[in-house]
Structures are given as structure tokens and as C-alpha cells.
N, C-alpha and C positions, 0 to 999 in steps of 0.2 A: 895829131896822133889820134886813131880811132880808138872808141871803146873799148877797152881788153871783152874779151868772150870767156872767159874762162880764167879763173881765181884759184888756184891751187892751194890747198890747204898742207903745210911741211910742219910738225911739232920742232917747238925751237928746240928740245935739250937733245936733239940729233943733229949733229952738225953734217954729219953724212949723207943726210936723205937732204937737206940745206942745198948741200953743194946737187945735189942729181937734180932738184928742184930747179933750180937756178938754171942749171945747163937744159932743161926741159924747152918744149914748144909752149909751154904756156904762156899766154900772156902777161899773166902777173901773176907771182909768187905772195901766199901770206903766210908768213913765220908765225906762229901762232904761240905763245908765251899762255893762253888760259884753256881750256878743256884737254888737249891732248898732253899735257904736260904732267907727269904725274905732282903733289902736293911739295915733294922733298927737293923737286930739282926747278921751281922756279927761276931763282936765279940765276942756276947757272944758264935756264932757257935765255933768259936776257943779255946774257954776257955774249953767245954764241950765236944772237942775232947781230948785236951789238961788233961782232966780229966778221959776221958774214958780210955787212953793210958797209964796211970799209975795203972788202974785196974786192965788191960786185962790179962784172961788166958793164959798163955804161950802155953797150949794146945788148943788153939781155931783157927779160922780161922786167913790168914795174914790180919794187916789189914794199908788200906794204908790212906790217904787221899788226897782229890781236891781241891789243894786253890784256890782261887782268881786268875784272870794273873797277872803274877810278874812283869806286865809292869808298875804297877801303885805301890800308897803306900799300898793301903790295901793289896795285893796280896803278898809284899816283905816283910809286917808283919809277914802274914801265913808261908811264908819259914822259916824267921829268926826265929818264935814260934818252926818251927815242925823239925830244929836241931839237936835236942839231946833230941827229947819228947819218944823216944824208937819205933816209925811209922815206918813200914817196906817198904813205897815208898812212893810216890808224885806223884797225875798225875797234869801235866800244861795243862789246858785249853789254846785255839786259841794261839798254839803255831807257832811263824813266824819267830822269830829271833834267830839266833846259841850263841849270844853272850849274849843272855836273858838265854839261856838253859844252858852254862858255866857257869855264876853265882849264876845262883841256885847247880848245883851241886856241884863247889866250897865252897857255904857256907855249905849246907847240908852233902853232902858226902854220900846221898842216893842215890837210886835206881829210877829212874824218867822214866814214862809214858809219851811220849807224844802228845798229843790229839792235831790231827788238823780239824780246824771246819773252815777254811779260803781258798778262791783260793788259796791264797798267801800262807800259809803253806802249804799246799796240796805242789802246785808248789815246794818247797824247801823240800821236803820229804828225800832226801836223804841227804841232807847239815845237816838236821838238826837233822838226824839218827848217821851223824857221829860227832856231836858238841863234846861230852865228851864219857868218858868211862864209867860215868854212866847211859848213857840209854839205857835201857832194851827194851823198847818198843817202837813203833807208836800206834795208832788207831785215826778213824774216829770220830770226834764226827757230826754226817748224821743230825741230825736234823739246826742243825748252817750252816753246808756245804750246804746242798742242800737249803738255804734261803741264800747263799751267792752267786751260783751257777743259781738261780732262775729253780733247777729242780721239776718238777713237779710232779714227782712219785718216788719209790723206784729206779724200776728200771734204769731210770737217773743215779744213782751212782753207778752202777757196773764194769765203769769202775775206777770209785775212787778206789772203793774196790780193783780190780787187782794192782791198781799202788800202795797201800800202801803195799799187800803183797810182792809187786816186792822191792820194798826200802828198807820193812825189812829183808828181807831174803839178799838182796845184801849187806846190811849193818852188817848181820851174828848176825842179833839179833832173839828175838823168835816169833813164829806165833802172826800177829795180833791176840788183842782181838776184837769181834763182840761187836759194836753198841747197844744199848740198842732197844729192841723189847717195846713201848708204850701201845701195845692196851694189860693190862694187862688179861683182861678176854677172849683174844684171843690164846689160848694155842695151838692149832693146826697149827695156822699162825705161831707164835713162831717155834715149832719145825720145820717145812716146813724152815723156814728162818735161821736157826741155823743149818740143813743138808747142805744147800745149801752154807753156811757160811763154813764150815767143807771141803765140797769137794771143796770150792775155796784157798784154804789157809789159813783161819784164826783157831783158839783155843781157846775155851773158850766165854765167852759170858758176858758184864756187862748186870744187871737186876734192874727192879726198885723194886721190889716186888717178898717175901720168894716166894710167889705161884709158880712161874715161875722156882726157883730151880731144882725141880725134871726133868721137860723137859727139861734143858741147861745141865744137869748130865748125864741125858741119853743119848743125841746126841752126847755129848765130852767124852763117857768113851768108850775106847775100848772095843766093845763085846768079851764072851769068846773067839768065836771061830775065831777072830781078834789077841787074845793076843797067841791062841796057835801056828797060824800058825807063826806068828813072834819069839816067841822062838823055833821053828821047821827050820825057814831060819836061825836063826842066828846059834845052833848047826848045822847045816849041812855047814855055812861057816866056821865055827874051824875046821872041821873036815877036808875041801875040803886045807884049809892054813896049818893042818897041812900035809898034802902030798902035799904040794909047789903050787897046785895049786890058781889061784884067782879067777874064775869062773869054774861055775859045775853045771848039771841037778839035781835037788831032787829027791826023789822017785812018785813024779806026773808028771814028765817029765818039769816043771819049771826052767826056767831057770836063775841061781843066781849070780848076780854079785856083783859090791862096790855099785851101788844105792839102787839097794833091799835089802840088809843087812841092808844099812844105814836108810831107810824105817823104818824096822825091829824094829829097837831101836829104834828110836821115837815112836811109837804104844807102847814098852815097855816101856819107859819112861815116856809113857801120862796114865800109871795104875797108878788111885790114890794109896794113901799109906796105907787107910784105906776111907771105904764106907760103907755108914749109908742104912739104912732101912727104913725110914721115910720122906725123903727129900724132905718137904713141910712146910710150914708152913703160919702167916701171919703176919702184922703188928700189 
């Protein structure tokens, strides 16, 4: 299965937007149980993920969910609910502590994101990349960091951004995901922010809104002619290994060694498995 490109953020105590979600092109769905939730209706956010997750198409997007921080009780609720509810991951919010991120995975046994929106996580990016064997991921979560950080624009966090790529790639996990793009009705910003996302390290993009779909699709799917040259270097490195070589010029004079190869296959890798034609839609 390749990388999802696109993480769609649905508030759990809408079961409504739940179901549109679900039926969307996005690749993965996150029910989100903590920011969008208002304070009064947590629970029922849980119950209503809790509900969706025993619906859900087998062929539809993964979908994951955001609990609570498991630093408290409502958050330890959410883990201990989402168990064995059939959720394909977990992202932890302001995540700081290695031994907070051990015990969720111990109980769950999933696959855990983890979101830091704190100096202080930030600062332990790599402690906390390597807490357990279940997590898969880091990312920022920009709007909490840089009100923790007191920066004052975007660009202020770029070098966040460098150092969360640098953690996960040293930690031999997969490309960050991008940050969620707010100004919904800004689709050119979006994609300008999501290129620029792409050629610094990261994969993929969480979104608040179907709209945004199509432009996070377009910028993380390999173009053709992206996906032929990569199967172009990779037969010409079978071919160069099987006469004992490990480096060799292609027929453009290119020169191919174990980085370009290894290039190579991630580009093939990052072809979805199947791609729609319509990939829009709205709440």
C-alpha cells in the first residue's frame, strides 16, 4: 500500500461530516476527538468514532484517529476505547514524554503519529521517534508550536520543519506529514506550501476540508514522467548488478549509483494504488 498523501481532518461529535469523510477521495481519514471537539461533547466524539469504525468500508480510505493527550484522564480514555475498535493508527497530540508514548503503544498495539506542538517535544524529537516500535511517524502540529515558540509568521518554523525531517529520517521512520494549510479558500497558497513541503522532506499533507484534496494529490503524486524515469534507473541498475557492476552511466549520460536507485523506489513507491478523477468535494 503506498503512503496516504492526504490526511483529512473530520471533528468526531459530527457523525455527518464522519460519513462524507469516509465516502471522500482522501486517503486517510482522522476523526479527531481533541481540538475540534467542543469541551462538553467529548465523549460523545468517542462514541461516534467508536461507531463509525465498525461501519467502515474495508475499501475506503485508512482511517486513523486524535485523541485527547494521554497525559490526563480524558485522553487515556480515548486510547483504552480505540484498542481493539479496528482504527488503523493514533495521532498523540503535544506529544513530550517517551514513557507517555510507551504506554499508549503498549496498550494499543497500534501504529502512532506523533504530533509535536511544544518546545519541549520539538527539543526531544529524536527520544521520542525512538520510544517504541510502534511509531511510524512525527509531524508538527505549526499552529500550537509557533504560539509556543512566540513566532510570528510561517516562515519562523522552517527550521522546525528541517529538524523534524532530520529526526525522522534518522530515526528510519517515513517522511513527515505537512501541517494542516487553514486558509481554506486559499488553494494556490496551499499548493505553493505543499511544493515547498515536498522539496524539503515531508509526504503527504493533513487537510481540514474535501476542497483542498485535489491540490495535496496533485503535488504528492509522482508525475508520469517522474514515475518513468525512476523505473528507467532502477532497470538500468539490475542490469548494471547483473554484470557485477554498482555504478554506471544510463543512456543520457546520468550517472547511477545506491542513492539514485534508492531515490528511484520511493518515487515508485509514492504511486498511489489507484486514482480517482474527481478528487474534490465538500463538507
Amino acid at each position: 500500500m503506498s503512503a496516504p498523501r492526504s490526511w483529512l481532518y473530520v471533528p468526531g461529535h459530527r457523525p455527518d461530516r464522519i460519513a462524507k469523510a469516509l465516502a471522500s477521495v482522501a486517503d486517510a481519514v482522522v476523526i479527531d476527538l481533541e481540538d475540534a471537539v467542543p469541551a462538553g461533547r467529548k465523549h460523545e466524539a468517542r462514541d461516534h468514532a467508536l461507531s463509525a469504525l465498525t461501519r467502515r468500508d474495508p475499501a475506503g480510505p485508512q482511517v486513523w484517529v486524535r485523541v485527547n493527550p494521554p497525559v490526563d484522564t480524558l485522553g487515556r480514555t480515548d486510547v483504552e476505547a480505540m484498542a481493539h475498535s479496528g482504527v488503523d493508527g493514533l495521532r498523540l497530540p503535544r506529544s513530550e514524554e517517551a514513557a507517555v508514548v510507551r504506554w499508549v503503544a503498549q496498550t494499543t498495539d497500534l501504529p502512532l503519529q506523533l504530533l509535536l506542538e511544544t518546545a519541549l517535544g520539538l527539543s526531544r524529537a529524536a527520544e521520542l521517534a525512538a520510544a517504541h516500535e510502534r511509531v511510524v511517524g512525527l509531524g508538527l502540529g505549526e499552529a500550537d508550536l509557533a504560539a509556543d515558540l512566540l513566532v510570528g509568521s510561517p516562515s519562523g518554523l522552517d527550521w522546525a520543519r528541517g529538524a523534524v525531517v532530520v529526526a525522522s529520517r534518522a530515526a528510519g521512520l517515513t517522511s513527515p506529514v505537512q501541517s494542516v494549510w487553514t486558509d481554506v479558500a486559499d488553494l494556490e497558497g496551499l499548493r505553493a506550501s505543499s511544493q515547498a513541503g515536498l522539496a524539503s522532506g515531508f509526504f503527504g499533507r493533513s487537510v481540514v476540508h474535501p476542497a483542498q484534496l485535489r491540490v495535496v494529490h496533485e503535488v504528492y503524486t509522482p508525475s508520469p514522467d517522474a514515475v518513468s524515469a525512476a523505473r528507467a534507473i532502477v532497470a538500468t541498475a539490475a542490469r548494471a548488478e547483473a554484470d557485477g557492476e554498482v555504478a554506471v552511466l544510463d543512456a543520457g549520460g546520468r550517472f547511477i549509483d545506491g542513492a539514485v536507485v534508492a531515490r528511484a523506489r520511493v518515487v515508485l513507491d509514492r504511486v498511489p494504488t489507484h486514482v480517482t478523477t474527481t478528487e474534490s468535494g465538500g463538507h
